[in-house]
C-alpha positions in Angstrom: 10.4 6.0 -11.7 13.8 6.4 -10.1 16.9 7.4 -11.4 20.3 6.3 -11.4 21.8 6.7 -8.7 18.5 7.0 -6.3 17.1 4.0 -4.3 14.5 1.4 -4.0 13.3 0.2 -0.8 11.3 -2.6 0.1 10.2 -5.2 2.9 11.1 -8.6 2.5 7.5 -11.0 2.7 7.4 -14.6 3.4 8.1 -15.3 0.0 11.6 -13.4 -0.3 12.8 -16.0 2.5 12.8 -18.6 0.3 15.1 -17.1 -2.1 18.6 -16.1 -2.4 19.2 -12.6 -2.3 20.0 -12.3 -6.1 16.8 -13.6 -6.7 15.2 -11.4 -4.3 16.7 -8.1 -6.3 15.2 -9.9 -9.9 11.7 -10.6 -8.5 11.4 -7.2 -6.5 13.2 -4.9 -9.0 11.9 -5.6 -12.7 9.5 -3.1 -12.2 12.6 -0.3 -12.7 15.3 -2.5 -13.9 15.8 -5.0 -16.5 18.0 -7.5 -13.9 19.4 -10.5 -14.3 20.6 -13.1 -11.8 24.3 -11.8 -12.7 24.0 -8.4 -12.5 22.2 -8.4 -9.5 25.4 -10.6 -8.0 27.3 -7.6 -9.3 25.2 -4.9 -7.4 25.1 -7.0 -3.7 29.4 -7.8 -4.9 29.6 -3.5 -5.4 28.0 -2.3 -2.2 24.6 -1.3 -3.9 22.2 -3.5 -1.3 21.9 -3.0 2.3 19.3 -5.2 5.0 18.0 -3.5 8.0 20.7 -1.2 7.3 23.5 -3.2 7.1 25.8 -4.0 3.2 24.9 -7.3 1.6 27.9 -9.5 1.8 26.5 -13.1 -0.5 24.3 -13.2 -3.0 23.3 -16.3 -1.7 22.2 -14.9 1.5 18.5 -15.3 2.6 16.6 -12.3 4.4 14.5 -12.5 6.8 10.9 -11.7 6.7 10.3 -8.3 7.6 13.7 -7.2 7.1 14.3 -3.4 5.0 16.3 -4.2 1.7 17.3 -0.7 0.3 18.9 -0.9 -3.4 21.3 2.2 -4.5 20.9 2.3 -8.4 24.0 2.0 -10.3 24.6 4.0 -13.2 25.3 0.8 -15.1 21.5 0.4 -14.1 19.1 -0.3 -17.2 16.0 1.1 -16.1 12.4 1.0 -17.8 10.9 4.3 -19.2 9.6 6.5 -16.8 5.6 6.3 -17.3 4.4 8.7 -18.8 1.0 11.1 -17.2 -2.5 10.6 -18.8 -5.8 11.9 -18.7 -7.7 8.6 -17.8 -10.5 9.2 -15.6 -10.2 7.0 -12.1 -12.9 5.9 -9.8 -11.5 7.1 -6.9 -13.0 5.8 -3.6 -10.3 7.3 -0.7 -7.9 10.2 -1.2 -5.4 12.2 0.8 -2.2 13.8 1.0 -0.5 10.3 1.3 -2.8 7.5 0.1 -4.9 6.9 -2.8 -7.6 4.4 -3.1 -9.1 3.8 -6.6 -12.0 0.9 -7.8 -9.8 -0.5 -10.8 -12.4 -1.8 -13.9 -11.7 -4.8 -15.0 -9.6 -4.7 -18.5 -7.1 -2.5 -17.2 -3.7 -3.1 -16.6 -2.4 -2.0 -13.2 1.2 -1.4 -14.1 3.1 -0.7 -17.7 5.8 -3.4 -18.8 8.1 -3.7 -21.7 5.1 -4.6 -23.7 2.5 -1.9 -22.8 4.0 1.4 -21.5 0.6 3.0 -21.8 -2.6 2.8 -20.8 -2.2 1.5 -17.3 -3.4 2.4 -13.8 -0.1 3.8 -13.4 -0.3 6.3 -15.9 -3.6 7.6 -15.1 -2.3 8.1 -11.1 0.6 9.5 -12.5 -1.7 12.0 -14.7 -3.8 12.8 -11.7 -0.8 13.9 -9.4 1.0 15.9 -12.1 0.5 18.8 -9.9 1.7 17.7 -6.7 4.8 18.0 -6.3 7.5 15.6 -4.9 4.7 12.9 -5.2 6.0 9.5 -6.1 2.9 6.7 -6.6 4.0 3.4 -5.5 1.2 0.4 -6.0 0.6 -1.6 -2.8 -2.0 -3.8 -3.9 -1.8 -5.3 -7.9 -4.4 -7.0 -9.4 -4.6 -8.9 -12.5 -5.6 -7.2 -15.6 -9.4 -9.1 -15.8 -9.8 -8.8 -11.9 -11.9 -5.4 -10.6 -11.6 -3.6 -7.5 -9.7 -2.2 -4.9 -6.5 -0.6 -5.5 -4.2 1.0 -2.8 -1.1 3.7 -4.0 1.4 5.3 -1.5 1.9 9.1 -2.8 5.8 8.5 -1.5 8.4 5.9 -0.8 8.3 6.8 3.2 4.8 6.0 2.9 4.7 2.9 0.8 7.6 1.7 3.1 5.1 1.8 6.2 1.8 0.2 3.8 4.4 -2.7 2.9 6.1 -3.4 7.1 1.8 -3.1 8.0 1.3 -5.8 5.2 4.0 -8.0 6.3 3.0 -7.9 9.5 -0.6 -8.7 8.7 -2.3 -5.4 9.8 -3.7 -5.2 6.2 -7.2 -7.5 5.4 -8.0 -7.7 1.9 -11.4 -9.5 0.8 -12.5 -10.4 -2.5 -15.8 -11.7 -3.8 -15.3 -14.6 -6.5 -18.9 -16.4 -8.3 -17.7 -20.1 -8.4 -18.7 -23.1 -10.3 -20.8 -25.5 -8.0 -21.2 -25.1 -4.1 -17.8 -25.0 -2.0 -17.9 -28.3 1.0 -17.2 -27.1 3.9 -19.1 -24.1 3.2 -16.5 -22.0 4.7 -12.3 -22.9 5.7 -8.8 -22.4 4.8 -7.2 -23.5 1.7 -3.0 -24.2 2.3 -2.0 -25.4 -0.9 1.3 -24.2 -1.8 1.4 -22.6 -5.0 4.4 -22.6 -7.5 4.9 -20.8 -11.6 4.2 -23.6 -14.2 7.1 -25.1 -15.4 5.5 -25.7 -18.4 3.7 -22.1 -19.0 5.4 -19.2 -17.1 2.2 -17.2 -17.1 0.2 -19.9 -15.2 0.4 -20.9 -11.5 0.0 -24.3 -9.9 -0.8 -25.9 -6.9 2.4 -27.9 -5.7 4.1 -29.4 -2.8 7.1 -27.3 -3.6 5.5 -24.3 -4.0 5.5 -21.4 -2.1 3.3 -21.3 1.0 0.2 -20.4 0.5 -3.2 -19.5 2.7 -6.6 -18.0 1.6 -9.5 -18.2 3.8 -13.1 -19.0 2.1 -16.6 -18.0 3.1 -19.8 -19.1 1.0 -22.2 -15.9 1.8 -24.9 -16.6 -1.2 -26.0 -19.8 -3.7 -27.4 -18.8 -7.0 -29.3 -22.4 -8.1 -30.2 -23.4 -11.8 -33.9 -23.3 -12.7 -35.7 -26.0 -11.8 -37.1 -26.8 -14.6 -39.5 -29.6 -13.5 -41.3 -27.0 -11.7 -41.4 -24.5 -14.6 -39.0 -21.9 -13.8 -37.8 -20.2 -16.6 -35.0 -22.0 -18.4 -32.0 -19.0 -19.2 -31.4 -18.7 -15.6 -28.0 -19.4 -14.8 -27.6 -22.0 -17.4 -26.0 -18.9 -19.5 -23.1 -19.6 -17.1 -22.3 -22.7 -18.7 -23.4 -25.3 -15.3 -25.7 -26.1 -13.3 -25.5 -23.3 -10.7 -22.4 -21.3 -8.8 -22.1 -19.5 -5.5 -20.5 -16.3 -4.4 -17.5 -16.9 -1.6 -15.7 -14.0 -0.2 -11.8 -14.4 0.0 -9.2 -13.4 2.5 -5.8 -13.6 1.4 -3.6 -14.6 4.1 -0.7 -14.5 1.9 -0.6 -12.7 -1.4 1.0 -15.2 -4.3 0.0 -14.6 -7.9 -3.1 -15.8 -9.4 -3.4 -17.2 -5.3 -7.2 -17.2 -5.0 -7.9 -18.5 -8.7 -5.4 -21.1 -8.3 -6.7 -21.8 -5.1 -10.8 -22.4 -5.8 -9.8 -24.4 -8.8 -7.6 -26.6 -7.1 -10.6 -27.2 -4.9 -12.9 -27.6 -7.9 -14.5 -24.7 -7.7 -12.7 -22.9 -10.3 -13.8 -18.9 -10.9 -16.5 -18.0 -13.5 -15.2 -16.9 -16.6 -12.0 -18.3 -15.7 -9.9 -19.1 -19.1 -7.0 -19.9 -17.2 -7.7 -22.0 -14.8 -11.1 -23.1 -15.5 -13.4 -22.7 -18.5 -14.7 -19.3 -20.4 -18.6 -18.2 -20.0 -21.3 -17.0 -22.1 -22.2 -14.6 -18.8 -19.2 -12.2 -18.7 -15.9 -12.4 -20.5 -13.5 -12.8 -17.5 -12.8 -14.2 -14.3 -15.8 -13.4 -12.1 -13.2 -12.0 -9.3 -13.7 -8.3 -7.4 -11.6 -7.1 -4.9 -14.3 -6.0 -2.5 -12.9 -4.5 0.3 -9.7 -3.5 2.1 -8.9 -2.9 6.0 -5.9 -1.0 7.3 -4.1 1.4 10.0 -3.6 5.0 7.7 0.1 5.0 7.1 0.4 8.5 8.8 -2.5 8.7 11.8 -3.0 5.3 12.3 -6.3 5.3 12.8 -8.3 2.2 11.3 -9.5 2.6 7.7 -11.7 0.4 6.0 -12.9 1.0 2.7 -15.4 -1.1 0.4 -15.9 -0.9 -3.9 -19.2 -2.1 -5.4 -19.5 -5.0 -7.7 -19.2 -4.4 -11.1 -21.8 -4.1 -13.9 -20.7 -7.3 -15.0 -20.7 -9.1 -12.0 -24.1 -7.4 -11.1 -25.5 -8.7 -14.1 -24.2 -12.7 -12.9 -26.9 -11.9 -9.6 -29.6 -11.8 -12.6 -29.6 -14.8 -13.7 -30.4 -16.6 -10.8 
């Protein structure tokens, strides 16, 4: 967690470039800060923001995509307690002097918040690196707290700096394996939607014309069918999911909004098993049937391609079963 007086740095994505400034310092830096729209006027107004180098002159400017924004904390700063090391055991799938990749269960939260400053992914990556010195995690990839899977942490703010320009430039792949409801027509495409925050529940998302763009491409790989019970197949089958049937699509995300691929399927019809939020709870497993599978990427430091995969869940696994 940094100090007053240290700085944040961060590459502006498609969706900083449809925001003011301001609003660009309140999304990217209540992770450290409690910020509002005024104080962060006061920071750009005191000299505290620079883009691609250069001091912020408006509030109301707009960045553009790509561009470095580098925040000096002021000492006025009110900044979230530092996380705090634990002994939580990690499934830890890549490792190195500069990148850590970890297979996050489902259940956990990936980073603490005003509300829970324990028990998170953070802490335990925090616990692990206690030793090494001069390491600072920073999350690349965040996932919701009932979504499993892949994982990516910088071990320094160079490094996360150079995961974050790769992202915004698209040199990252991330795929995800979702069980829908029904059968997806065509059986594979790209879904544009634009997504924007409920205006009516904060914590949901929506699909709307005035959203944000958005872009997820969609592959069907596998149908699990209901019993046919006119032939005498064994009834349970998937009819423990709640419907007749669901199918197993693998997701790209093109861009990376929140909630983007549940919002996405459901808006399609094919909403996510298990999905509370944006479709309708199952007997079969007690969350959204979502697993970030696998991840593609230059290393930060070598360059060299990297492709790393995490196994479907026990949960999950146990969805394939009752086909």
């Amino acid at each position: 967690m940094p100090d007053s007086g240290s700085t944040i740095q961060f590459i502006a994505d498609r969706g900083d470039t449809r925001l003011r400034l301001d609003q660009v310092l309140v999304r990217r830096v209540r992770d450290v800060s409690r910020l509002s729209r005024t104080a962060a006027q006061q920071w750009i107004a005191s000299g505290a923001v620079t883009v691609d180098g250069v001091e912020a002159a408006r509030p109301s400017a707009h960045v553009a995509e790509g561009a470095a924004v580098e925040v000096t904390l002021p000492s006025t700063a009110t900044l979230r307690a530092r996380p705090l090391p634990e002994d939580t055991p990690l499934d830890v799938l890549y490792e190195d002097d500069v990148l850590l990749v970890v297979n996050k269960p489902a259940g956990m939260v990936v980073h603490p918040s005003y509300k829970q400053t324990g028990g998170t992914l953070l802490n335990a990556v925090i616990g692990r690196l206690r030793d090494r010195a001069g390491s600072q995690p920073g999350i690349l990839t965040r996932l919701d707290k009932d979504t499993s899977g892949l994982v990516v942490i910088a071990l320094s703010a160079s490094v996360h700096a150079v995961l974050q320009r790769d992202a915004a430039a698209g040199r990252i792949r991330k795929e995800y394996l979702a069980f829908v409801r029904g059968t997806p027509r065509p059986s594979r495409g790209r879904i544009t939607t634009p997504i924007a925050r409920d205006p009516n529940d904060r914590r949901r998302m929506m699909a709307s014309p005035n959203g944000m763009r958005s872009e997820t491409f969609y592959e069907v790989t596998s149908r699990l069918p209901a019993p046919n019970i006119e032939r005498g197949e064994p009834a349970p089958g998937n009819r423990e999911l709640g419907f007749d049937g669901c199918s197993i699509v693998r997701c790209e995300l093109i861009t990376g909004r929140t909630h983007q691929i549940r919002v996405h399927l459901a808006s399609q019809g094919w909403p996510i098993v298990g999905d509370a939020v944006y479709g309708e709870p199952s007997a079969a497993i007690g969350r959204q049937a979502l697993h970030a599978w696998r991840i593609a990427l230059p290393h930060p430091m070598s360059r060299n391609p990297l492709a790393i995969e995490a196994p479907l869940p026990a949960d999950t696994q146990a969805l394939l079963a009752t086909r």
